[in-house]
N, C-alpha and C positions, 0 to 999 in steps of 0.2 A: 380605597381602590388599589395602591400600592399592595398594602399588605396581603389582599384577595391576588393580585398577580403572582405575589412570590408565594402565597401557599399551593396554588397553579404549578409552579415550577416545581416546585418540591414535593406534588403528590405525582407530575410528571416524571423526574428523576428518580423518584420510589419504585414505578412501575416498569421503571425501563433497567433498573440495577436489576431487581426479580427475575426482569424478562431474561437478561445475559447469563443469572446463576441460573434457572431453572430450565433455560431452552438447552445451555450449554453443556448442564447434566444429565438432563433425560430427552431433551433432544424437541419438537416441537409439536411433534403426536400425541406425545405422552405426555405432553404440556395443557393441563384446562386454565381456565381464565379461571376457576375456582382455585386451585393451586396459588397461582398469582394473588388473587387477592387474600387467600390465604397466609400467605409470605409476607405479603403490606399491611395484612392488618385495614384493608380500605374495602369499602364499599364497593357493591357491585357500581353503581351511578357513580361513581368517583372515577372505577376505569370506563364506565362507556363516555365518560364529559371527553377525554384523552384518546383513546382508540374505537374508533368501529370495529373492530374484529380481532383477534388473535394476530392474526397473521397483521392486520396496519403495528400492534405491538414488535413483532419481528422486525418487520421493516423498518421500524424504530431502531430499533438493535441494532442488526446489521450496517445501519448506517454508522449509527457509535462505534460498532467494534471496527469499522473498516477503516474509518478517520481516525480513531485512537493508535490501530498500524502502519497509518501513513506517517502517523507524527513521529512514531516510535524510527520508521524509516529516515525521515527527515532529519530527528535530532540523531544519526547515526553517522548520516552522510557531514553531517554540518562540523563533525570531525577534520575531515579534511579541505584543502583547499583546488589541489587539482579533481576538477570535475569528473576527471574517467575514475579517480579514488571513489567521489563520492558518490558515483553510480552504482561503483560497486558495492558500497560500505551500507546505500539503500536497498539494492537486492539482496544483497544479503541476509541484511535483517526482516526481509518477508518470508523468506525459505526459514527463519529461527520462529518466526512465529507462525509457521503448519508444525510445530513440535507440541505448541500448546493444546492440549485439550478441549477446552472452551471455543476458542477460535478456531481450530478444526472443525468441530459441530456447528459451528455457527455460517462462519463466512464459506468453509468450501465443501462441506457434505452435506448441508440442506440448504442454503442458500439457492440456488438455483429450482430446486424442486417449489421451494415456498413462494417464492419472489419474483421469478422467472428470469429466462437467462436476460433480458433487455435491461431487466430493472439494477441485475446484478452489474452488467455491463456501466448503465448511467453511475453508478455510487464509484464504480471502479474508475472512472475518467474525473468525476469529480475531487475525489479525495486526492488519485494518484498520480493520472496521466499529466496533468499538469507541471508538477514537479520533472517528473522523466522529461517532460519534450524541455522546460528549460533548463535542466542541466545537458542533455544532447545538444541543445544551442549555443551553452556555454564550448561544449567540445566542437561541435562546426566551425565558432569562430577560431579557433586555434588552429583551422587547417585540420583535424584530425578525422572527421566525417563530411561528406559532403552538405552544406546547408540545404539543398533543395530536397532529402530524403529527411529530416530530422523530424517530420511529422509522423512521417510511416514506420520509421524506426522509434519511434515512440511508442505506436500500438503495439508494434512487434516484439519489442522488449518487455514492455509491463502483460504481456500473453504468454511469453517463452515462462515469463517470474511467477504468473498464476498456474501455470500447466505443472513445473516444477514443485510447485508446493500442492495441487492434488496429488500427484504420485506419491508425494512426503506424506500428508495424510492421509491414503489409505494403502501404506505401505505395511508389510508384518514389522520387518525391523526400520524404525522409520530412523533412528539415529544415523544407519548408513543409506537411508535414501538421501537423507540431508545431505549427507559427506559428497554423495553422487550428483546430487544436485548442485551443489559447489563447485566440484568438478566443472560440470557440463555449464555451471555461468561460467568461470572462469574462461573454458572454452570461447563461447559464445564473444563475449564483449572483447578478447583478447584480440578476435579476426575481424571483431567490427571495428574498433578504433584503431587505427592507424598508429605506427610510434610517433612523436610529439617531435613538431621538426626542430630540429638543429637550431640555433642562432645562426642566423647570415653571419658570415667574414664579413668585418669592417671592408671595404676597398680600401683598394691602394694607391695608395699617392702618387701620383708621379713624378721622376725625379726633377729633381730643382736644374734647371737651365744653368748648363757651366758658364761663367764668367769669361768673357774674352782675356787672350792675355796678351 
C-alpha cells in the first residue's frame, strides 16, 4: 500500500513538473493533455487517476508556482531582522520574479483567464497574505503603523505587489519596468511606515535633598 502511495506521488509530481515546462513555454491553449503525457511518458488513465481536466492540471501548477514564490519571498525577507526591511526584501523579490518567463505565463498572463480571478485571489491569500499581515503586525507593535489597519494594509500591499509585477510582465522593456517598480515600492512603504521611534530619555532623577547644616 505504501509503495502504491509513493508511486501516486510520483506520477503526481511527474505531471505537474510537465504541466510548469509546457504551460510555461507554450502557454495553456497550445497545451493538449497529449503533449503532457507525451513529456511523462504516462498513460492517458494515469493522468485522469490525477486531474479531471487540463485546466484542474493548471490549477495544480499555479498553486506550486505561487508557494514556491512565496517561499522564494519569505526566505528573502528572513534576511533581515527589522520588519519594515523584511517587507521590503519580500516585495521585492515578487517584482524579480515577473522577470522570469515561466512565471509570467503562468501566475500573471493566464492565471486569471484559466482559473478565474476568485480562485487566483484564494492561492494569493493562502501562500502570501498571511505572511504580509504578520510582518505588518510585527511593524504595528513597534508603533510604526497603526494596529487596527494591519489587516487592510495587508490586502492593499500584496495588490499594490501583484499590479506592479503585471505591468513588469507585459512590459516591452521589463528590466526598467522592474527598476520603476522599485521605485514606486520604495515610494509606497516609505509613507506607509512611520520612522521607528526614538528610545525614550531615561528620566530624571531628582536632586538628592541637601543635608541640614
Amino acid at each position: 500500500m505504501d509503495l502504491r502511495i509513493e508511486r501516486g506521488r510520483t506520477t503526481r509530481e511527474r505531471l505537474i513538473a510537465a504541466g510548469i515546462d509546457l504551460f510555461g513555454r507554450l502557454g495553456y491553449e497550445a497545451t493538449s493533455i497529449g503533449a503532457i503525457l507525451e513529456a511523462t511518458g504516462l498513460a492517458r488513465g494515469a493522468f485522469y487517476h490525477h486531474f479531471a481536466s487540463k485546466a484542474e492540471l493548471f490549477d495544480a501548477v499555479l498553486d506550486r508556482m505561487i508557494g514556491h514564490m512565496a517561499e522564494q519571498s519569505a526566505e528573502a525577507a528572513r534576511r533581515f531582522d527589522d520588519p519594515v526591511d523584511t517587507l521590503r526584501a519580500g516585495c521585492s523579490t515578487w517584482l524579480d520574479v515577473a522577470l522570469d518567463p515561466v512565471a509570467q505565463r503562468i501566475t500573471i498572463i493566464e492565471a486569471t483567464a484559466v482559473v478565474g480571478w476568485q480562485r487566483c485571489r484564494e492561492l494569493d491569500e493562502r501562500h502570501s497574505l498571511g505572511r504580509t499581515r504578520a510582518t505588518l503586525r510585527r511593524i504595528a507593535r513597534s508603533g510604526r503603523i497603526p494596529a487596527e489597519n494591519v489587516d487592510m494594509l495587508a490586502h492593499m500591499v500584496c495588490a499594490a505587489v501583484a499590479e506592479a509585477a503585471m505591468l513588469i510582465a507585459r512590459a516591452q522593456d521589463k528590466r526598467a519596468a522592474r527598476d520603476a517598480g522599485q521605485a514606486a515600492l520604495d515610494i509606497l512603504l516609505n509613507r506607509l511606515v512611520s520612522p521607528e521611534p526614538a528610545e525614550a530619555p531615561a528620566p530624571s532623577q531628582p536632586p538628592a535633598p541637601r543635608k541640614p547644616t
